[in-house]
N, C-alpha and C positions, 0 to 999 in steps of 0.2 A: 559508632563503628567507624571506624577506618576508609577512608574511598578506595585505598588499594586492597583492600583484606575483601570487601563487600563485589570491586569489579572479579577479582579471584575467585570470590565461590562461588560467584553466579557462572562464570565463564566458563570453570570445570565442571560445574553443575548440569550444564548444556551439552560439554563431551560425552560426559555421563549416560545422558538420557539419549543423545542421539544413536549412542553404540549400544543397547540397551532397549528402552522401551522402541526406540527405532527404527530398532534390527526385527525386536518382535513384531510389533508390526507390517514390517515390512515380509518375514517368512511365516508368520503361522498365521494372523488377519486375512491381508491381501495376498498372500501367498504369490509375490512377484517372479515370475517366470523369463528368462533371458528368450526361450525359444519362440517363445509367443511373436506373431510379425505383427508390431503396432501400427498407427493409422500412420505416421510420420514416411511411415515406408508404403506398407497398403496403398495410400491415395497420395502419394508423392505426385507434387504440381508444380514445384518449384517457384509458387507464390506463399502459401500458407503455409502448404502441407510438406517440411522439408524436415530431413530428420539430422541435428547436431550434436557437436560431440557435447557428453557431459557438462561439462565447466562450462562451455559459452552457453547452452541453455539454463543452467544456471545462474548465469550472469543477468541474462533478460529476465529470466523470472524473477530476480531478486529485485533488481532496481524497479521492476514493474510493482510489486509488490509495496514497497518501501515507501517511495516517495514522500511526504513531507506529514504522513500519516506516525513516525515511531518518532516523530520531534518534537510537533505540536502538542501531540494528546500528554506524552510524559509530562512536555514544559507546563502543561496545565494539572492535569492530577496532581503532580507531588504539591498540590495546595493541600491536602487532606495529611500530607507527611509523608518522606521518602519510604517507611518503610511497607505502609500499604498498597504505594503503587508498586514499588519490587513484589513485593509477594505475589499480586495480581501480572504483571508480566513475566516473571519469572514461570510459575507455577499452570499461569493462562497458559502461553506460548506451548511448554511442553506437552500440557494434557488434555489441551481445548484446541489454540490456534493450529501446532500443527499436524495435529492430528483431522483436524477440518481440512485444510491443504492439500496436503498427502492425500486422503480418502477423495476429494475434487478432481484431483490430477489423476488419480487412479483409474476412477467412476468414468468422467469421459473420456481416458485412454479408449477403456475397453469398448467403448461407446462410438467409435468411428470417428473421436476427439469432437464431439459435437458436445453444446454447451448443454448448462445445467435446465435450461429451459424445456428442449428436445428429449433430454431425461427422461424429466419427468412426467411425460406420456407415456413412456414406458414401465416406470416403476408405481406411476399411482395411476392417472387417466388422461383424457386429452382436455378436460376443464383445467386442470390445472397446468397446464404445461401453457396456455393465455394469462392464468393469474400470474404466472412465474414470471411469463414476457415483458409482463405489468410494471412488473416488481422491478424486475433488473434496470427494465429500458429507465423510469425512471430516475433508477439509483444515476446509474450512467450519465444520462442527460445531466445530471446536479454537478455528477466530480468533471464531466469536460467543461464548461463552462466555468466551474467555480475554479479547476486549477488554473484557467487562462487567467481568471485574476491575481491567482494566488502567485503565476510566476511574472505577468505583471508588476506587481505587489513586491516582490523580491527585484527586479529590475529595476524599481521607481528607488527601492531604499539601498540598495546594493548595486548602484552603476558600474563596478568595476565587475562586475560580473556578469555583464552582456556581450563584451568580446567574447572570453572563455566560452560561454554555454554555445554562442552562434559557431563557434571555428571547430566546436565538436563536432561539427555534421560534416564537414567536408573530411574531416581527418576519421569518422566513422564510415563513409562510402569509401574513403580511401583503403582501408582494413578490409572493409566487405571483399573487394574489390581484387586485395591481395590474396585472401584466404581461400573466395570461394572462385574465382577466376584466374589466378594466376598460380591456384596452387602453395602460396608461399607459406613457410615454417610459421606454423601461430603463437610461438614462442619469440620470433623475430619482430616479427607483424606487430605482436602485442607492444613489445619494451620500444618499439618505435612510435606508433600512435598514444601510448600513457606519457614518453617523453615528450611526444608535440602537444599534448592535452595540457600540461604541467608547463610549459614554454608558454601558450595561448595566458594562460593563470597567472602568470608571471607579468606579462604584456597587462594582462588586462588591471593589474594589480594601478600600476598607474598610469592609465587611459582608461576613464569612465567614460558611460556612453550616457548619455540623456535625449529623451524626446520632449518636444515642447508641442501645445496643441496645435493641430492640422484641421481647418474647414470646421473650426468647433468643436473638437472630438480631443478630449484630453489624454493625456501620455497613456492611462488603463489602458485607455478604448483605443487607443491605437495598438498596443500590445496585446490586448486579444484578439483585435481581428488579423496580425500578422500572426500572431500563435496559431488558430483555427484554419488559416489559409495554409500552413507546414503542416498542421495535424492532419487534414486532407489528403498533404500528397506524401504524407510519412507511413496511411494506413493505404494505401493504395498502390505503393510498391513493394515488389516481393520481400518478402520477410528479413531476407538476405543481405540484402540492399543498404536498408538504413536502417531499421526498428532491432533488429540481431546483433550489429556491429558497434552499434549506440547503444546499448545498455549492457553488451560486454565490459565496453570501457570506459563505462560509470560505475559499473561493478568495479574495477581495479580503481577508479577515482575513491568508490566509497570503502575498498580494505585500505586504501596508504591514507585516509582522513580517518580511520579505526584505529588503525597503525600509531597515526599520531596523536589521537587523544592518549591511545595505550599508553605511549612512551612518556605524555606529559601525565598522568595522572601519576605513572610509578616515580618518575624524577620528583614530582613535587611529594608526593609520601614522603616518599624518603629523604626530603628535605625538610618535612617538619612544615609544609606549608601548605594541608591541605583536606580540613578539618571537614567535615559535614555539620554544616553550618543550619541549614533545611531541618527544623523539627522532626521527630521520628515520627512520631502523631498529633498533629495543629488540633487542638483542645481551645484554639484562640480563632477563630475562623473570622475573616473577615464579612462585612454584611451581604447580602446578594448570593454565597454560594450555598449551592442545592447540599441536600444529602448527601454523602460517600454514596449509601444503596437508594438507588440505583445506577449513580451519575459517574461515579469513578470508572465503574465496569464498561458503559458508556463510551466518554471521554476518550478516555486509554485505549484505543482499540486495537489500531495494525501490529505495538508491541506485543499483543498478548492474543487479542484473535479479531480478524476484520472479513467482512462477507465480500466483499471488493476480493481479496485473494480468490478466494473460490469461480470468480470469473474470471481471474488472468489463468489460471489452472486449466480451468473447462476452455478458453476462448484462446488462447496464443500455444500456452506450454504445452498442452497435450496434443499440439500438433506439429510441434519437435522432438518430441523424446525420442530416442534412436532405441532404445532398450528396458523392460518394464522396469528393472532393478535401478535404473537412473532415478525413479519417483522419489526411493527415499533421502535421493540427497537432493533431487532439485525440489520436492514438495518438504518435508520433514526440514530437512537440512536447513533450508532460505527459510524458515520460519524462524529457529530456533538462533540463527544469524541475526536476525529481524530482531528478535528476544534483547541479544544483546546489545545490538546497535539500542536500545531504549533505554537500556539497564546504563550506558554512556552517556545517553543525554541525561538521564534524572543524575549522575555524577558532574555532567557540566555542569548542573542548575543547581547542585543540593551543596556542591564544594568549591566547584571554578567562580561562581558569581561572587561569590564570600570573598576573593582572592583581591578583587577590585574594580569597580563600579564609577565611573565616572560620570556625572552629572553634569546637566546642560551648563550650569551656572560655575563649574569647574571646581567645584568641592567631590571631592573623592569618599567613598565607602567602603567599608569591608567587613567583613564576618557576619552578623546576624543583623546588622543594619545593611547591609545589602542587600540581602534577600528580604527583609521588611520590606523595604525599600520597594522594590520587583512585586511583594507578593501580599502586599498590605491591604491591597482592593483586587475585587474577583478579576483575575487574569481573564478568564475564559468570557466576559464583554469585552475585554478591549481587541484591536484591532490586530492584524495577521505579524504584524509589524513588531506592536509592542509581547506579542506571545512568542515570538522566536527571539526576541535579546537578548534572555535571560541566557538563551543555549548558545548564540552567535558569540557573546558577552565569555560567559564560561569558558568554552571551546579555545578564545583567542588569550584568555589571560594563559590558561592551561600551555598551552603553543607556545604563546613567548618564552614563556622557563625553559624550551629545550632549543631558543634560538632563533623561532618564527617570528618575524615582525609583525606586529601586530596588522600592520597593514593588510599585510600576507595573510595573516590566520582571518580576518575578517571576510577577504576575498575567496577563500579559502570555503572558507562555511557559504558564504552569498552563494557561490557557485554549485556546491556540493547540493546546497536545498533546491536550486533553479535546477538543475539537469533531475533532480531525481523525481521531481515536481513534471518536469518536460515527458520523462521516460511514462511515466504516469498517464499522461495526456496522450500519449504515441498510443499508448498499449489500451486506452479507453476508446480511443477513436477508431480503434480495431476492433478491437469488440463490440461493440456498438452497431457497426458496419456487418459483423455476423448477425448479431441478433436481429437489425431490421432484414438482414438476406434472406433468413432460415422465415421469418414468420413472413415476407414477401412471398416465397415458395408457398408456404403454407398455406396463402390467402389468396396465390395464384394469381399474384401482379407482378406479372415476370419483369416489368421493365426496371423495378426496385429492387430484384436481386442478382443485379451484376454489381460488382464491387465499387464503381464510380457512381453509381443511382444512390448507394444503399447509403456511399460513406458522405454524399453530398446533404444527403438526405440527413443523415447525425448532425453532421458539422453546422447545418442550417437551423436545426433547432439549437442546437447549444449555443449557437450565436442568437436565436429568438429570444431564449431565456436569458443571457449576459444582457442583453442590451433593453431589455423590458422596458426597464427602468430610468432611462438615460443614455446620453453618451460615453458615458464612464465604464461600462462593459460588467458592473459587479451588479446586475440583475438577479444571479443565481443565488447570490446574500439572502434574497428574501425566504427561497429555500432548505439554505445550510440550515438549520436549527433543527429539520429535520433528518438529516442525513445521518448523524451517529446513531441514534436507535433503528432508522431504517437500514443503515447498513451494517446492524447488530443481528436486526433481525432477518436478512440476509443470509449470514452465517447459520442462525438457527437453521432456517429450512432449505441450507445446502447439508447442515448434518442429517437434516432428517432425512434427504434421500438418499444419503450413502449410508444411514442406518436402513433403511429401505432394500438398500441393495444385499446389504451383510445380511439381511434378512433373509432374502431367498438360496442365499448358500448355508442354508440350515444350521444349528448349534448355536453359541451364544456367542458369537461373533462381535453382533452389531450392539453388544453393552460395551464396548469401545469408544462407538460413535454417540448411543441413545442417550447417557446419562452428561455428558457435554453439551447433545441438543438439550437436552430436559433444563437444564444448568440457564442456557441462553435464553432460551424461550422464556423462562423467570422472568430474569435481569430486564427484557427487549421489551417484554410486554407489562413490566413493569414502569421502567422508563417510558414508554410510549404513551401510556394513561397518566402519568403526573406532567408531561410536556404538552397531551391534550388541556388538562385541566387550566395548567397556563396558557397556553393558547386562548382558550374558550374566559380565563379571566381580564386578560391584554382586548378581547375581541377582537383577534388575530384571524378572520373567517378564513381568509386564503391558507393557512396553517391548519386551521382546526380540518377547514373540507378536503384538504389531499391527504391531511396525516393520517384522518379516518378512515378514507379510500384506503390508504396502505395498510392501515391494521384490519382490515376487513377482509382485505384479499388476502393477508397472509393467516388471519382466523381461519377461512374458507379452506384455503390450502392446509393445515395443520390438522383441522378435522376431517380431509378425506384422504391423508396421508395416515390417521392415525386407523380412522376406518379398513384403508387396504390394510395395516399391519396385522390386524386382524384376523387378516383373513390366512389361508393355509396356505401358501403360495408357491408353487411349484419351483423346482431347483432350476436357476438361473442356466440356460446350455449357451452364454455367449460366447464360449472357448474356442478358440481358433488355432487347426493344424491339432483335433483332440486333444489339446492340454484343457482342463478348464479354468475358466478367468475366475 
């Protein structure tokens, strides 16, 4: 198939189901209500609880959402062949991932925007509402820590792309600054901060930054600990500030880098230079990679559905939504975006790498020895570095056909993956800061839940864990191997309690949400007992004893969620101003 014909039908594919399964959803499911006064307004505090328009909480939710999770996992799947991972992100995204989203954002809308944890004490008991805490905090704890490496990591390989990401924050307060203080037109506001972001890009294109080691502590480990010392004070000021205005205009960074794959993938079509190179189905697998099932489903995750969404939903977005009908374009909507943005990268990797590949020793590649080349041994051991080339690689050949210098297109992508990586890390260390406040409250150690206890308190473990291991700050490594099936199965038992919820508004609702959890719960706790079994063959005990914790606690919870379904359960009255939710 065609790169242009294939990015085409997925793209309209997407329109389709938005306007469509979307809409339904959104009026006969959740039957979203304009009158309803949501928490954004309710408990408006001009820290958290602040209610924006449309498109900017869109903005944050998307980039929150996004981050380096629809680049990775594609650039790794399409090892099984492009046309399995499309089908799984295309097909996931519309009737798994964001229908998961959507039903989160909804769930703790109506919930006083309180997270998925506090939930679910309400909808199953209060044991499991500590397993849940369990669950997330340490999903959490894994992705702060891991992405200070990861933008690190992107820093160390991509120096030109330390000005840009660092001058977004001054020209993101500046925007705040405009919009919510001075009033100014957010159409002005906007083409002025995207054109100083695009200037900083430019600048940064050529002036790379580098660090060299300080007191023993090499370039990582310096860059996580300046990262965690920003994420600190990025989740501790009001929403408005920096976390809202910085990932509006990463959202505009990540349409005109859409924008411009769009433009080079159709110029190169239709130039005859832009074949899908990437087998439909690899029948020739290299040695080391696992199974398709369970490991692709896995893998692949934010393209197509990731439990991490379900806590930027419950934990930032549903404490801006100005209006219920907003859900289905900021949950729905940034999902089925998220969709495509993956559905581009498996077209960087599967047609743009084919285009030309230049080697250290300065012999050049192309077509199906490129991607040999790339994909000849299991991507998914090698390092953060060598897993994004293939798309940094594609993206910039792509770029140059319609005039970007490669330099440009390289800076380009460096920077697009660090900011979205950064927004990532902002919106983790918020959350994080909720969940240690709500169960401080809970446990009645008021000095933990003011927002400076709570968020020092994150930021100190996820610096415990980077730094476990060394000076180098990739501590959290030891970790990752668990985090895709734990934060698969994340997702499972966020669908479960909004199949939970559909439950008690009577009728068969909640086989929306059940037969998606049913779906994951498979996959999760499939994957989870074949990454035990290696574990426990490696004699991995630190792996084998938390990842068991984790599947224990979320066994626990699955069988007294399934127990309440059971039961008869009276019609939910959480309606407010007699509409019901």
């Amino acid at each position: 198939m065609d790169a242009l014909l294939l990015m085409l039908i997925t793209g309209v594919g997407y329109l389709i189901a938005y306007h469509t399964y979307g809409r339904f959803l959104a009026r006969k499911i959740f039957k979203l209500d304009k009158r309803v006064t949501v928490p954004s307004r309710e408990l408006c505090d001009g820290i958290d609880y602040v209610p924006a328009r449309k498109g900017i909480i869109f903005g944050h939710h998307y980039t929150s959402i996004a981050g380096t999770g629809p680049i990775v996992g594609p650039a790794i799947g399409i090892i099984w062949g492009w046309v399995p991972a499309v089908l799984w992100v295309f097909f996931g995204s519309i009737f798994i991932g964001a229908v998961h989203d959507f039903g989160s954002l909804v769930v703790s809308l109506r919930n006083e925007g309180k997270s998925l944890s506090e939930i679910a004490s309400k909808y199953i008991n209060m044991r499991v509402r500590f397993i849940f805490f369990a669950v997330v905090f340490l999903s959490l704890l894994i992705v702060i820590a891991v992405f200070g490496v990861v933008i690190a990591t992107v820093f160390t390989s991509f120096p030109n792309a330390v000005i840009p990401v660092w001058l977004q924050i001054p020209i993101a307060l500046g925007l705040g600054f405009a919009v919510y203080k001075k009033t100014a037109n957010v159409a002005i506001a906007t083409t002025i901060a995207v054109i100083g972001m695009y200037v900083c890009i430019a600048v940064g294109s050529f002036r790379p930054v580098t660090l060299g080691p300080v007191f023993g502590i090499p370039p990582t480990g310096l860059w996580v600990i300046i990262l965690l010392v920003y994420a600190w004070v990025a989740s501790t000021l009001p929403v408005t500030t920096l976390l809202q205005p910085r990932d509006y205009i990463n959202a505009w960074q990540l349409f005109i880098a859409m924008g411009l794959l769009v433009a080079g993938i159709v110029f190169c079509s239709l130039s005859g230079n832009l074949p899908l190179v990437a087998p439909a189905v690899n029948t020739d697998l290299p040695p080391n990679v696992p199974p398709i099932w369970p490991f692709m489903f896995v893998i692949i995750a934010c393209g197509a559905i990731s439990g991490f969404h379900s806590l930027v939903a419950s934990g930032t977005s549903s404490k801006q939504i100005a209006a219920e009908p907003d859900c289905q374009f900021v949950g729905y909507g940034s999902m089925l975006l998220e969709g495509f943005l993956a559905v581009l990268v498996l077209v960087c990797v599967a047609a743009g790498l084919g285009m030309s590949l230049k080697l250290d020793d300065g012999t050049t590649l192309a077509g199906q020895a490129a991607w040999q080349h790339q994909y000849g041994t299991w991507i998914g051991a090698k390092g953060l570095g060598d897993k994004l080339a293939p798309v940094v690689i594609g993206a910039a050949n792509m770029m140059r056909k319609i005039g970007i210098p490669e330099t440009v297109g390289i800076t380009l992508m460096g920077v697009f993956i660090a900011s979205f990586a950064g927004t990532t890390l902002d919106t983790s260390t918020r959350i994080q800061r909720y969940v240690v406040s709500e169960l401080a409250t809970d446990l009645r150690i008021p000095f933990l839940s003011n927002r400076w206890a709570a968020t020092t308190f994150a930021v100190l473990t996820a610096a415990g864990l980077a730094f476990a291991t060394g000076a180098d700050g990739k501590g959290a490594m030891l970790l990752w191997p668990l985090f895709g099936s734990a934060n698969q199965l994340l997702a499972a038992l966020a669908l479960l309690l909004v199949t939970l919820y559909l439950r008690r508004k009577g009728g068969m609702k909640f086989v929306v949400t059940a037969v998606p959890c049913v779906v994951m719960l498979v996959i999760t706790t499939w994957a989870m007992v074949e990454n035990e079994l290696v574990f426990i063959n490696k004699k991995n005990w630190l792996l084998v004893t938390i990842g068991g914790v984790i599947f224990a606690l979320a066994l626990w919870m699955t069988v007294e969620a399934l127990l309440t379904f059971r039961l008869q359960l009276p019609t939910d009255s959480h309606w407010k101003q007699g509409v019901p939710a």
